[in-house]
N, C-alpha and C positions, 0 to 999 in steps of 0.2 A: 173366649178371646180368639179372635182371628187373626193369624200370625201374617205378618207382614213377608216380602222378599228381604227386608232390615232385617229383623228379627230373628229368620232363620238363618244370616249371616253372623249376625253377632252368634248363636247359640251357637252357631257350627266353628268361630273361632274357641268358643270356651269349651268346646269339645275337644276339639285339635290341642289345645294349648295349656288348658287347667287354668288360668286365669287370665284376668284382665282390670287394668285399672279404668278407672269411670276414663277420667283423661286418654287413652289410648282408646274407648270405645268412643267415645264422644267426639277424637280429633279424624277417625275415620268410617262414622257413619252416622253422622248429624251435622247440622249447618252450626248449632248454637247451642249451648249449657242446657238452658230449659227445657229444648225438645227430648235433648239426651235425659236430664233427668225423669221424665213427667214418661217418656216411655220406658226405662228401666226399673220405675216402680211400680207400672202396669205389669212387665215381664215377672217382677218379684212376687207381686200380687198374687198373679195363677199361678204360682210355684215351679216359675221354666227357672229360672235364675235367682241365686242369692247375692247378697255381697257381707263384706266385713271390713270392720278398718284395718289399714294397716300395720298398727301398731298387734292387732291380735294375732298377725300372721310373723311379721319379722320383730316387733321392739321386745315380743314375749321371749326373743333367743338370745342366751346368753351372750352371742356374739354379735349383737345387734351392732354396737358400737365400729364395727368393723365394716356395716353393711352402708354406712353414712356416705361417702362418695358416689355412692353406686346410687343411692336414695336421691339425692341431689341432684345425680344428672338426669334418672326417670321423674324428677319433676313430683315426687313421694314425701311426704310429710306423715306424720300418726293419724290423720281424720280422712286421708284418701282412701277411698273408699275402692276396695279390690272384690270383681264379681268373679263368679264359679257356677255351675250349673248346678240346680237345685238335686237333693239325692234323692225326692221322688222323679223327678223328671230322669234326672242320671241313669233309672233301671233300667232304660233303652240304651245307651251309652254307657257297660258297665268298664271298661277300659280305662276310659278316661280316668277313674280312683285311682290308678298308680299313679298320675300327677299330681294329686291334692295334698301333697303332703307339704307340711311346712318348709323343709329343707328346701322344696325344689319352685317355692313361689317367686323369690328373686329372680333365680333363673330363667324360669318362664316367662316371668316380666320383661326383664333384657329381652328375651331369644324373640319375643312380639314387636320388637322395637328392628329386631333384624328384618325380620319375616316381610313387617310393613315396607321397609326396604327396598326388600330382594322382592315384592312385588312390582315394586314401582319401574323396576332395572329389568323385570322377564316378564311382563303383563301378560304377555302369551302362553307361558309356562306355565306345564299343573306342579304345584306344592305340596309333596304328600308327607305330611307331619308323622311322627312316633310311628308307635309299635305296632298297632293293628295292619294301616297301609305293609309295612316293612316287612312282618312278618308273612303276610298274604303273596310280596313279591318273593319272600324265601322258600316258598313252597316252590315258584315256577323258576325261579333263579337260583342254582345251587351255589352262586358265586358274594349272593346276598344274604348273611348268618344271620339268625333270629337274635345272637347276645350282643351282636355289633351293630346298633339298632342308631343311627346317627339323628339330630335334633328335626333336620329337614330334607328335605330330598327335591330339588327341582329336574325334573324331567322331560325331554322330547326326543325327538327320534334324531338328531346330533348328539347330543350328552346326556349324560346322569350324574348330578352332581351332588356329593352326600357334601351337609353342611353339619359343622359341629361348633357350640360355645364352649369353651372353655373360660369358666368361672376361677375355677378354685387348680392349683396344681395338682396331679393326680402322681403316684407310683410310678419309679421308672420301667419294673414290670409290665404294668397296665399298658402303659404308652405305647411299647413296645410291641405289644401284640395286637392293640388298633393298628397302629401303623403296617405293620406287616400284612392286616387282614386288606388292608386299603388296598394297598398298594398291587394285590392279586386280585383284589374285587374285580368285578363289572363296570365300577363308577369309573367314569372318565375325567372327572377332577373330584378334588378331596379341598373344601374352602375351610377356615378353620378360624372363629372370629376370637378374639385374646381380648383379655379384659386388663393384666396385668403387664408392662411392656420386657420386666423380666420373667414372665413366662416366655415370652417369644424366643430368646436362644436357646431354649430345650427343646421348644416344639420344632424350630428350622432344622435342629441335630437329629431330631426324630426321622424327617423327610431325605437326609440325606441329600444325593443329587436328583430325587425322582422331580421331574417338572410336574406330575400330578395333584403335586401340594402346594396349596397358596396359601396366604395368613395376612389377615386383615384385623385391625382396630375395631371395635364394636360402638368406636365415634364416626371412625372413616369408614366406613360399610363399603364404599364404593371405591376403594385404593386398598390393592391388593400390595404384598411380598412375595417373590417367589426366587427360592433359591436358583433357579435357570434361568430366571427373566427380568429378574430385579422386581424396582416398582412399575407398579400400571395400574390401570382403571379393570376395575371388576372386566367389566365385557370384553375389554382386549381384550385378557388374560385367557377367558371364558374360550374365546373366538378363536386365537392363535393357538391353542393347544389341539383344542377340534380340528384343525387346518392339518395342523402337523400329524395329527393320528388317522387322518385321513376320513374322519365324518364332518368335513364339508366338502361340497363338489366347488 
């Protein structure tokens, strides 16, 4: 089978990412259902990519019942069909297995609905995903730790912006020493998308008065919070801060 320039994007989002639903491949790398289908079962075919229903990744967990909202806005029913990269193929990409675990397919699911996003808002921006990219920058960046590894990273020579999803509430310990590590990093903004809206006054108390941190809906992607700026639109936000810290001329 001869891989397509398609083909090696989709592969290289379910590397990056650990999954993907047919729907999120389908609404950004096909004109129509059929083409998407009829090439993802070619891909399956020669064992570049698997898929599974949904139901075998999230309705198997006890706390399925909880994940209902969230299933309903990603457009998720029990027969959508969620792809992963095949584990013979995977033995060149062996990284990417710390995403395949069940806990962390929701997640990933949301974080691709960011991702397609925050491409569409910085088309010119490299997006360098998980731990392998992070950790390769923590060897030449001692200000970038291998254990504070953030969901996304968009990058150019004005800013560095680590993005992170918060799903689930975390420890007030935990929080505590991201923020802290943020706040000293390299990164020139720290975005932070919320799933839950009373997470948000823990995470704002987190950030204190740094204008580094903004917090954004994972509906509104593009209307940020920021304790020094109020609301705004992603790019202002993006833009004014790079002004103020003097990486724009």
């Amino acid at each position: 089978m001869d891989l397509t320039d398609r083909d090696r994007k989709i592969i290289l989002l379910l590397k990056e990412q650990g999954f993907a639903t047919f729907e999120q491949i389908r609404n950004n790398f096909f004109p129509d259902k059929t083409t998407a289908s009829r090439r993802l079962k070619h891909l399956e075919a020669f064992l570049y990519i698997r898929s599974e229903l949904a139901k075998n990744y999230l309705a198997a967990n006890d706390k399925s019942t909880s994940y209902f909202p969230y299933l309903m806005s990603l457009g998720i029913h029990p027969k959508t069909k969620i792809y992963y990269l095949n584990s013979i193929f995977r033995k060149q990409f062996p990284e990417t297995n710390r995403l395949l675990k069940k806990d962390l397919c929701l997640h990933q699911i949301m974080l691709n609905e960011i991702r397609f996003s925050l491409e569409k808002t910085f088309p010119d921006e490299k997006l360098v995903l998980n731990d392998p990219d992070h950790k390769l920058l923590s060897e030449i960046d001692l200000t970038k730790r291998k254990e504070f590894t953030p969901d996304l990273m968009i990058l150019n020579k004005k800013y560095s912006i680590a993005v992170e999803l918060e799903r689930t509430a975390k420890g007030m310990n935990r929080y505590q020493k991201k923020f802290w590590y943020y706040e000293d990093s390299s990164f020139t903004h720290v975005l932070y998308f919320y799933v839950n809206e009373g997470h948000l006054k823990a995470l704002r108390s987190y950030a204190g008065l740094s204008r580094k941190f903004a917090f954004s809906h994972y509906y509104k992607p593009n209307l940020v919070i920021s304790n020094t700026f109020g609301h705004m639109e992603l790019i202002d936000w993006v833009t004014k801060l790079s002004k103020l810290e003097g990486n724009y001329e």
